[in-house]
Backbone atoms as SQL, in Angstrom:
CREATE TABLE atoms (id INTEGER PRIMARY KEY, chain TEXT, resi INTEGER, resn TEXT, atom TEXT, x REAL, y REAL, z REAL);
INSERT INTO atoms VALUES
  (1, 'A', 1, 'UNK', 'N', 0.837, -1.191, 0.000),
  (2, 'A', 1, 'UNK', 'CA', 0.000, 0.000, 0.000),
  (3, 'A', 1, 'UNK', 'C', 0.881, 1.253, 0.000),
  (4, 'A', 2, 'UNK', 'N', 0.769, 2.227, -0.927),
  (5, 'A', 2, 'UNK', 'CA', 1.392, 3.248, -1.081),
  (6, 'A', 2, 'UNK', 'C', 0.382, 4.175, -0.454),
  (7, 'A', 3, 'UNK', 'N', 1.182, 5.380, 0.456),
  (8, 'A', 3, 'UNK', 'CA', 0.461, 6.895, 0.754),
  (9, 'A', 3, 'UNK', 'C', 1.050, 7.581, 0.749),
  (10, 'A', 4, 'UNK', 'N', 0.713, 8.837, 0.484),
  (11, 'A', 4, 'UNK', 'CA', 1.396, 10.487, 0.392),
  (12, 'A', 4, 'UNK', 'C', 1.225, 11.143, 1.567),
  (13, 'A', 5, 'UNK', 'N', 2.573, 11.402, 2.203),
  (14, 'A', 5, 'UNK', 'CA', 2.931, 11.881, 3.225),
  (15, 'A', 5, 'UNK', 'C', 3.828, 13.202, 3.282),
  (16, 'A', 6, 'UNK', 'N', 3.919, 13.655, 4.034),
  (17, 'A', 6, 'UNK', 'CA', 4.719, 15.359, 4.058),
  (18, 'A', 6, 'UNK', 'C', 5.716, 14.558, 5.356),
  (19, 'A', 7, 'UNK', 'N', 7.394, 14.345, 4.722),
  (20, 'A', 7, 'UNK', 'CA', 8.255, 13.722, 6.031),
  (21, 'A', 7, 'UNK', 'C', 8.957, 14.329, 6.166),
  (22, 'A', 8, 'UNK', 'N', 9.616, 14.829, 7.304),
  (23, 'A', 8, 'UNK', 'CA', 10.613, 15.954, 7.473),
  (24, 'A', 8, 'UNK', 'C', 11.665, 15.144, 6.527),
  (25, 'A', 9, 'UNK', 'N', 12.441, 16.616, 6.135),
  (26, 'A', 9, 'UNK', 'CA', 13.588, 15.891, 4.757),
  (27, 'A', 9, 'UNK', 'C', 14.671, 15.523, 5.693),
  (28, 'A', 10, 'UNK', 'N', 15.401, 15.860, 6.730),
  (29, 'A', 10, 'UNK', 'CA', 16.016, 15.227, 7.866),
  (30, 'A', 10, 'UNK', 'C', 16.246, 13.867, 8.030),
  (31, 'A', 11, 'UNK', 'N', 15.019, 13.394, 8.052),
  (32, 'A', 11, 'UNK', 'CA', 14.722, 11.966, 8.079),
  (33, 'A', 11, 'UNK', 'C', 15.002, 11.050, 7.215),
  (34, 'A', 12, 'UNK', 'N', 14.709, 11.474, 5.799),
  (35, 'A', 12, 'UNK', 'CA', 15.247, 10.331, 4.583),
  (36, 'A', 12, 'UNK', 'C', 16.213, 10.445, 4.549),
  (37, 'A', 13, 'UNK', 'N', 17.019, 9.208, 4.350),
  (38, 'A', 13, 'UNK', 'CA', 17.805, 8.823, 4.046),
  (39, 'A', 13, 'UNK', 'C', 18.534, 8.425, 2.243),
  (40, 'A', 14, 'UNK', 'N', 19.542, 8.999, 1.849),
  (41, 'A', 14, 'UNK', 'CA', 19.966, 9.042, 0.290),
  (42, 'A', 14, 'UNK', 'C', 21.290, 7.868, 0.296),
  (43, 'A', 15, 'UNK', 'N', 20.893, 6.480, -0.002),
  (44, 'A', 15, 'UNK', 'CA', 22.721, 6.094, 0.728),
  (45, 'A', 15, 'UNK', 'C', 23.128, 5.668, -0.757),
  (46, 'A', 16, 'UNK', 'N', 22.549, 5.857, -2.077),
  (47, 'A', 16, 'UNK', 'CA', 22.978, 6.131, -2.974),
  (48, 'A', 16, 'UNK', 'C', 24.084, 7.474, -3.161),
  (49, 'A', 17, 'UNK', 'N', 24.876, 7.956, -3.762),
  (50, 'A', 17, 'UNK', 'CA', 25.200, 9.388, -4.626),
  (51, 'A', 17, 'UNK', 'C', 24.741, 9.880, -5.597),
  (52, 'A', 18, 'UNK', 'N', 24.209, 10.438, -5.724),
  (53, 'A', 18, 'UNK', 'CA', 23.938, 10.947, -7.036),
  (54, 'A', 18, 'UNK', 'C', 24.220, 12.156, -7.148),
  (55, 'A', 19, 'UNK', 'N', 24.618, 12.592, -8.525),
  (56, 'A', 19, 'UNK', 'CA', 24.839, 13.484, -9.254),
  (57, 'A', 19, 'UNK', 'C', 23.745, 14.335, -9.936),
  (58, 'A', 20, 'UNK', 'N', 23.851, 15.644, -9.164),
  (59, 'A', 20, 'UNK', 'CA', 22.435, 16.523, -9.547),
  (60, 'A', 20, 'UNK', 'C', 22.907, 17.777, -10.892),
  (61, 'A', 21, 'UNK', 'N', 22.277, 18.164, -11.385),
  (62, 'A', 21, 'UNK', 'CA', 22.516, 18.790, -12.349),
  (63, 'A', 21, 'UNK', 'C', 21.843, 20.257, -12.046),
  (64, 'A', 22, 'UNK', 'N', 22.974, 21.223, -11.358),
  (65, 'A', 22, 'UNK', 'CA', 22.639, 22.280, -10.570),
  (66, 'A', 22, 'UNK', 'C', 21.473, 23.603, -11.656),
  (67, 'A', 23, 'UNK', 'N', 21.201, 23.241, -12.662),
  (68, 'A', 23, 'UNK', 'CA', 20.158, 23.910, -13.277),
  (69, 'A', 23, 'UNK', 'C', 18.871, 23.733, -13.127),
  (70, 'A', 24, 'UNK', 'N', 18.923, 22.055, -13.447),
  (71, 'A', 24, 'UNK', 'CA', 17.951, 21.934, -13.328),
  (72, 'A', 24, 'UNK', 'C', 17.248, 21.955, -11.668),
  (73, 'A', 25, 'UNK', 'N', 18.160, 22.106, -10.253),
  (74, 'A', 25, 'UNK', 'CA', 17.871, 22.160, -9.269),
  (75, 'A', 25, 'UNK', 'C', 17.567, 23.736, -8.981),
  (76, 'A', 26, 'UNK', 'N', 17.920, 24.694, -9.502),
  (77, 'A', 26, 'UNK', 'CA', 17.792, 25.797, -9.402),
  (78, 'A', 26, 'UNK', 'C', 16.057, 26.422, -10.160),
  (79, 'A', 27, 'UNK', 'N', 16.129, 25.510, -11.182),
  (80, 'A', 27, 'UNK', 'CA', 14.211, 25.429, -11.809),
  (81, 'A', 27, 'UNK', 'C', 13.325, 24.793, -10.881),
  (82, 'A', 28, 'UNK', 'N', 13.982, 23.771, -10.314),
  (83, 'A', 28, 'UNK', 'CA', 12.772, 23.602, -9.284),
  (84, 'A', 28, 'UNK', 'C', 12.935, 24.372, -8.083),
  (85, 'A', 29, 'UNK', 'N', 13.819, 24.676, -7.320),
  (86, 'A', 29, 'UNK', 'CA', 13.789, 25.702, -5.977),
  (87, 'A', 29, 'UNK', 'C', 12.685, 26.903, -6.862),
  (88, 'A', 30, 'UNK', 'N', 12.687, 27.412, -7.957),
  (89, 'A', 30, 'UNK', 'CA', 11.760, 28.346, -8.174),
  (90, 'A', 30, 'UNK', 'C', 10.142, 28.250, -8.483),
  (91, 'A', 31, 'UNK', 'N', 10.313, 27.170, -9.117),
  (92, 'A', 31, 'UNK', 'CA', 8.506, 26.052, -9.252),
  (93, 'A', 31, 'UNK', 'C', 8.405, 26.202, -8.119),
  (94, 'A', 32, 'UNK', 'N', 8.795, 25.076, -6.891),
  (95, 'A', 32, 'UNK', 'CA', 8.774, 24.708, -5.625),
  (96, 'A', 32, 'UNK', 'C', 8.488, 26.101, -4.628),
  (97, 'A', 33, 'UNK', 'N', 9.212, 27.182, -5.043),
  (98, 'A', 33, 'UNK', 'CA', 9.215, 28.102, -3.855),
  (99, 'A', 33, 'UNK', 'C', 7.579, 28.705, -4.238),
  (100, 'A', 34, 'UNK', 'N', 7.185, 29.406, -5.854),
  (101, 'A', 34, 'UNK', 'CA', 6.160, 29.508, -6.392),
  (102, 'A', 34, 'UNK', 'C', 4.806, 28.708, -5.972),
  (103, 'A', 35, 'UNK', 'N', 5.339, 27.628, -6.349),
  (104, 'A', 35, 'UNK', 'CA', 4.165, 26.621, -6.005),
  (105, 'A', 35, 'UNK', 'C', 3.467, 25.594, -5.646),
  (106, 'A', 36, 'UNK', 'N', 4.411, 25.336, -4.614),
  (107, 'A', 36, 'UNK', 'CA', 4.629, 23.898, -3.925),
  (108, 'A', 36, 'UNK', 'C', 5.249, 22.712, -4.777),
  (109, 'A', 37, 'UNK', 'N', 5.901, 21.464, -4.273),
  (110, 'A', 37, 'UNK', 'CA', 6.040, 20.254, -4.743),
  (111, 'A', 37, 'UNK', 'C', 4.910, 19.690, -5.740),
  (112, 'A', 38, 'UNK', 'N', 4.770, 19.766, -6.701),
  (113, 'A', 38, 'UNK', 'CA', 3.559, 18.914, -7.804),
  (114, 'A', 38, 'UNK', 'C', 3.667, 17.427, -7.966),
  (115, 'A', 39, 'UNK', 'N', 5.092, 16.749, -7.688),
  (116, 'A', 39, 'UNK', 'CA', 5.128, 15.302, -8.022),
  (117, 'A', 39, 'UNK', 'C', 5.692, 15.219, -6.476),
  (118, 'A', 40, 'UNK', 'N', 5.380, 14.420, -5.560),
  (119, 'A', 40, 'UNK', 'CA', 5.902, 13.482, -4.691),
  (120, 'A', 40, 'UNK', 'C', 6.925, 12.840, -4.867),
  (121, 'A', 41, 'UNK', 'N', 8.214, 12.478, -3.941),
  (122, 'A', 41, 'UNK', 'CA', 9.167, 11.890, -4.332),
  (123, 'A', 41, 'UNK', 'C', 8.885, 10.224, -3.557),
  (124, 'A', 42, 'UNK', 'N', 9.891, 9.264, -4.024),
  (125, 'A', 42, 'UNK', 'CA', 9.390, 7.969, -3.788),
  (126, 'A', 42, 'UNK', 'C', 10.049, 7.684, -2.555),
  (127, 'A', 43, 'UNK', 'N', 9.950, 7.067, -1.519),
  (128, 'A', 43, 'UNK', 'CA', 10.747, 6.594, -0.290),
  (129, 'A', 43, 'UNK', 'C', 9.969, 5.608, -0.014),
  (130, 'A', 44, 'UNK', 'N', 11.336, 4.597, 0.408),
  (131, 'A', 44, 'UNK', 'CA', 10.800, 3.497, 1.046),
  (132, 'A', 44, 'UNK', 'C', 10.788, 3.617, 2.427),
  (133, 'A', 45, 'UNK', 'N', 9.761, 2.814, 3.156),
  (134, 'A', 45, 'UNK', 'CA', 10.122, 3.000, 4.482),
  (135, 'A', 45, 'UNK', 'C', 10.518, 1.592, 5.000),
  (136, 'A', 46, 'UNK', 'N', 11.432, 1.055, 5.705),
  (137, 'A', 46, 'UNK', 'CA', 12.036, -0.002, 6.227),
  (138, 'A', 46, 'UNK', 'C', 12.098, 0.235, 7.860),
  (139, 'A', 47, 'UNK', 'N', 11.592, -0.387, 8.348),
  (140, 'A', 47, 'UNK', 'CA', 11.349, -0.705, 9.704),
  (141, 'A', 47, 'UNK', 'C', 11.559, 0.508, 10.488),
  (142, 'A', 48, 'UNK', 'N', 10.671, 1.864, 9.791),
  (143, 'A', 48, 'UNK', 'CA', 10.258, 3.084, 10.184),
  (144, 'A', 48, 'UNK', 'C', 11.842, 3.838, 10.309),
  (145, 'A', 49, 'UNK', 'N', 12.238, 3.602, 8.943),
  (146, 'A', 49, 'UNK', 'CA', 13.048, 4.287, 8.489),
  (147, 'A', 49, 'UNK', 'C', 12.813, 4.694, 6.904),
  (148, 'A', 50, 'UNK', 'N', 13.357, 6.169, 6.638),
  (149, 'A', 50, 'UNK', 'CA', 12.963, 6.709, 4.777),
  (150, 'A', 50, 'UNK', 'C', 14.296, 6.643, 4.569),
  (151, 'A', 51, 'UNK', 'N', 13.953, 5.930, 3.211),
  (152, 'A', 51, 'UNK', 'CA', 15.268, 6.012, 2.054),
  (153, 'A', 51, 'UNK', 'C', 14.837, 6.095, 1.020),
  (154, 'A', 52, 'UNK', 'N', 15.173, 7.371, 0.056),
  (155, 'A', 52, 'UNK', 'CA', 15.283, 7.419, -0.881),
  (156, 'A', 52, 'UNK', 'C', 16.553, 7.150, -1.883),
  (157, 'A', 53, 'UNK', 'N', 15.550, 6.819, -3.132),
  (158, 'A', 53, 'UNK', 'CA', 16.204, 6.480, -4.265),
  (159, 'A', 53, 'UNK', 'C', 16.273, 7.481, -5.398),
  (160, 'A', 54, 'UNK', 'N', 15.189, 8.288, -5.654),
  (161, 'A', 54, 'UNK', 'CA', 14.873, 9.038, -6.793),
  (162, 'A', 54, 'UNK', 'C', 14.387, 10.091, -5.948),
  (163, 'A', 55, 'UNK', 'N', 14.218, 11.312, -7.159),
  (164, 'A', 55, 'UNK', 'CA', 13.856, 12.418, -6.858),
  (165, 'A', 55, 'UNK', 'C', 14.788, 13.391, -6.311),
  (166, 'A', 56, 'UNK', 'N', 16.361, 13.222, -6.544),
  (167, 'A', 56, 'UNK', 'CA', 17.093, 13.726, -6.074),
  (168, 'A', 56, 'UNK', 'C', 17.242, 14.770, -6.551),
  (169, 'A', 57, 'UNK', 'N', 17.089, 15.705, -7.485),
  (170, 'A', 57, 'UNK', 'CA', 16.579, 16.681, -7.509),
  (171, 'A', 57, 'UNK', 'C', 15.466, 17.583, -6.724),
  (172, 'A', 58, 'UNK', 'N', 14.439, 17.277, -6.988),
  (173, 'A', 58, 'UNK', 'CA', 13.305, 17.467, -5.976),
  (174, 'A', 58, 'UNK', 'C', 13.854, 17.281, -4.203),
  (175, 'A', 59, 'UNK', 'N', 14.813, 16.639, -3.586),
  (176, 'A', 59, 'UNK', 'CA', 15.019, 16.410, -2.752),
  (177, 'A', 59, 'UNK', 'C', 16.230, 17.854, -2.293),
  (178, 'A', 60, 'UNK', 'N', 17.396, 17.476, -3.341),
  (179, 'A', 60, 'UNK', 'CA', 18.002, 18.898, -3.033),
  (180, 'A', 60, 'UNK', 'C', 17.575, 20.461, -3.094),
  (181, 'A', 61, 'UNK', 'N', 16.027, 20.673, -4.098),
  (182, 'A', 61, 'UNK', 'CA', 15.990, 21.664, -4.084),
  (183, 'A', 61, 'UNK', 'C', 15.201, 22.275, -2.938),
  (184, 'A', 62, 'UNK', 'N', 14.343, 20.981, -2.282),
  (185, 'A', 62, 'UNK', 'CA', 13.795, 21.579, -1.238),
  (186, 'A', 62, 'UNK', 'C', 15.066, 21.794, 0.072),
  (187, 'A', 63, 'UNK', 'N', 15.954, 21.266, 0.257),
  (188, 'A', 63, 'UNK', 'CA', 16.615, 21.273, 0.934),
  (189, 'A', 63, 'UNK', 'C', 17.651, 22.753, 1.169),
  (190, 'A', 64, 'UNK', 'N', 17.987, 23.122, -0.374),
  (191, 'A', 64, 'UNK', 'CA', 18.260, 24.388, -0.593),
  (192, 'A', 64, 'UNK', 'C', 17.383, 25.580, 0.024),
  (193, 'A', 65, 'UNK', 'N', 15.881, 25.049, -0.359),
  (194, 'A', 65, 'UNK', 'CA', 15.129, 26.647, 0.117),
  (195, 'A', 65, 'UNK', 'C', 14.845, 26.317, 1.962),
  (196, 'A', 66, 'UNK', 'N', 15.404, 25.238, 2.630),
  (197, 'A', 66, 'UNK', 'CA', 15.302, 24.993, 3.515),
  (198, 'A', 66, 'UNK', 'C', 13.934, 24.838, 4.172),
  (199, 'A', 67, 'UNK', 'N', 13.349, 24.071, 3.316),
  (200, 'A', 67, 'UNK', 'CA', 11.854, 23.408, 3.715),
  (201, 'A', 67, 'UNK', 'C', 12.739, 22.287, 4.701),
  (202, 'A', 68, 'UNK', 'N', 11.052, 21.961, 6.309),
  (203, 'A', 68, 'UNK', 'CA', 11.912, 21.095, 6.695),
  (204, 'A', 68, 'UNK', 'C', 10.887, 19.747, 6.481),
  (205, 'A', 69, 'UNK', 'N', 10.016, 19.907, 5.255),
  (206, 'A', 69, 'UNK', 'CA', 9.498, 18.525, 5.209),
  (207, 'A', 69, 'UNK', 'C', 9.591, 18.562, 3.666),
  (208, 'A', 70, 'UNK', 'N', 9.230, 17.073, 3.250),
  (209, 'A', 70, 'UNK', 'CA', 8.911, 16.988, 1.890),
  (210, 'A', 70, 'UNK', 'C', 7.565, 15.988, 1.325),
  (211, 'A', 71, 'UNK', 'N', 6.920, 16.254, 0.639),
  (212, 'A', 71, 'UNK', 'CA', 5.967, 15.303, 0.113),
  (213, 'A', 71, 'UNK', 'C', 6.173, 14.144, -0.358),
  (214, 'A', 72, 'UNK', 'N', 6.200, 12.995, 0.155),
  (215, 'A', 72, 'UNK', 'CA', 6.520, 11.797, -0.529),
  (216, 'A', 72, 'UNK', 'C', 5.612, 10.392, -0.707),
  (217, 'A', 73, 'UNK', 'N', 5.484, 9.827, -1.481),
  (218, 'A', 73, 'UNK', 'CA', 4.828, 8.567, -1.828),
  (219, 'A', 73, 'UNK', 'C', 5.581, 7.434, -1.122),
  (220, 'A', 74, 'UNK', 'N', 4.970, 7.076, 0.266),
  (221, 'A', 74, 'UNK', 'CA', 5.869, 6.288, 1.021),
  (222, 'A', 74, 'UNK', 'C', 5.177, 4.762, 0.373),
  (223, 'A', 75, 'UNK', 'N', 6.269, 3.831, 0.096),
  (224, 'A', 75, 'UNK', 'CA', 5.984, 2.191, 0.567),
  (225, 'A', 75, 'UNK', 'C', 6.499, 1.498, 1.136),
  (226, 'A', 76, 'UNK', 'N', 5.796, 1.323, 2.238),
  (227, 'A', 76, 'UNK', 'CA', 6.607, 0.479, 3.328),
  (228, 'A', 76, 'UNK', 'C', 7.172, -1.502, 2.607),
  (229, 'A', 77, 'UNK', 'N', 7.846, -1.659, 3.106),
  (230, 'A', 77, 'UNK', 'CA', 8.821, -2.542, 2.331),
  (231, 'A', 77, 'UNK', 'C', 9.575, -3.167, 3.673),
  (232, 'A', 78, 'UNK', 'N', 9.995, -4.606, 3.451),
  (233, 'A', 78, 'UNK', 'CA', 10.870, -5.194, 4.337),
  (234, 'A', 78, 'UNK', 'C', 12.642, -4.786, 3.877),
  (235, 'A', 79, 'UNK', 'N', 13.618, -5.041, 4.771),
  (236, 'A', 79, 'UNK', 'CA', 14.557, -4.951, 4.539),
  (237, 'A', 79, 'UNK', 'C', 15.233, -5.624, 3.207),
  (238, 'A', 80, 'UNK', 'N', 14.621, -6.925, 3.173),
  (239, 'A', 80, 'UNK', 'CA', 14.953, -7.621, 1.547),
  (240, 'A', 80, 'UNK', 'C', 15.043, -6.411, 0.178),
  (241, 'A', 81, 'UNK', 'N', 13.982, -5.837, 0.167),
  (242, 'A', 81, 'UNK', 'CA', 13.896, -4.841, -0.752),
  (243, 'A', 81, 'UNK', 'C', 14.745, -4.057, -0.804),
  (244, 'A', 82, 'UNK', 'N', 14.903, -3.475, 0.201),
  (245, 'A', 82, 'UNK', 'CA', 16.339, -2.497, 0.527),
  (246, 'A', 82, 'UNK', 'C', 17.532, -2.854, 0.005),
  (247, 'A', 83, 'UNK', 'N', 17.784, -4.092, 0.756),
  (248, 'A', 83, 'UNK', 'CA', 18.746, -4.766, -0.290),
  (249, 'A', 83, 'UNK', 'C', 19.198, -4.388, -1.572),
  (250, 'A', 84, 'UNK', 'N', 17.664, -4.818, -2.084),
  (251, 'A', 84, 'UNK', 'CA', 18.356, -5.188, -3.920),
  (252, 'A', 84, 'UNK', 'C', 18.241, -3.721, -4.636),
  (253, 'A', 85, 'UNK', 'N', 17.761, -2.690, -3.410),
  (254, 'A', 85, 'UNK', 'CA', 17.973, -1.484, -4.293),
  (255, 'A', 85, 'UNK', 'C', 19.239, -1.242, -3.732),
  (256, 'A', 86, 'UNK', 'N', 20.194, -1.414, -2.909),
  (257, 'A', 86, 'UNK', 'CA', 21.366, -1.056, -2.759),
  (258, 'A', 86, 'UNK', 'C', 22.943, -2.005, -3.595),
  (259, 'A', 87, 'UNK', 'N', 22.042, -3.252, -3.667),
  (260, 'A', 87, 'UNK', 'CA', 22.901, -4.069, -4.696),
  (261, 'A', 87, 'UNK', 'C', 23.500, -3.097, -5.563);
């Protein structure tokens, strides 16, 4: 079961790297500051813990305008899953 939640950005967790492309993070801090988040970012939750995978954009730009939550499409998931997204 997936739901849309507002989670402090504090909380997720990124244990990927990724490489953001500071333009396009600078277009969304201005959408975003304008007019809120429009797409939800994805996080899993693992034994009431957030990790994200995607949306790392969306993730840094709220982080930039120093929002301290973010909108996200949580699915809770066992640790197995976690796994094979960190494989």
């Amino acid at each position: 079961m997936i739901r849309i939640e507002e989670i402090p950005v504090s909380q997720i967790r990124r244990p990927l790297p990724r490489q953001t492309n500071p333009e396009k993070v600078a277009m969304l801090m201005e959408s975003i500051a304008q007019e809120g988040l429009r797409e939800p970012i994805d996080v899993l939750e693992v034994d009431g813990q957030y990790y994200g995978f995607s949306g790392c954009h969306r993730y840094e730009a709220h982080q930039r305008l120093g929002k301290e939550t973010i909108k996200c499409r949580v699915r809770r998931a066992p640790r197995a899953v976690l796994q094979k997204h960190l494989a």
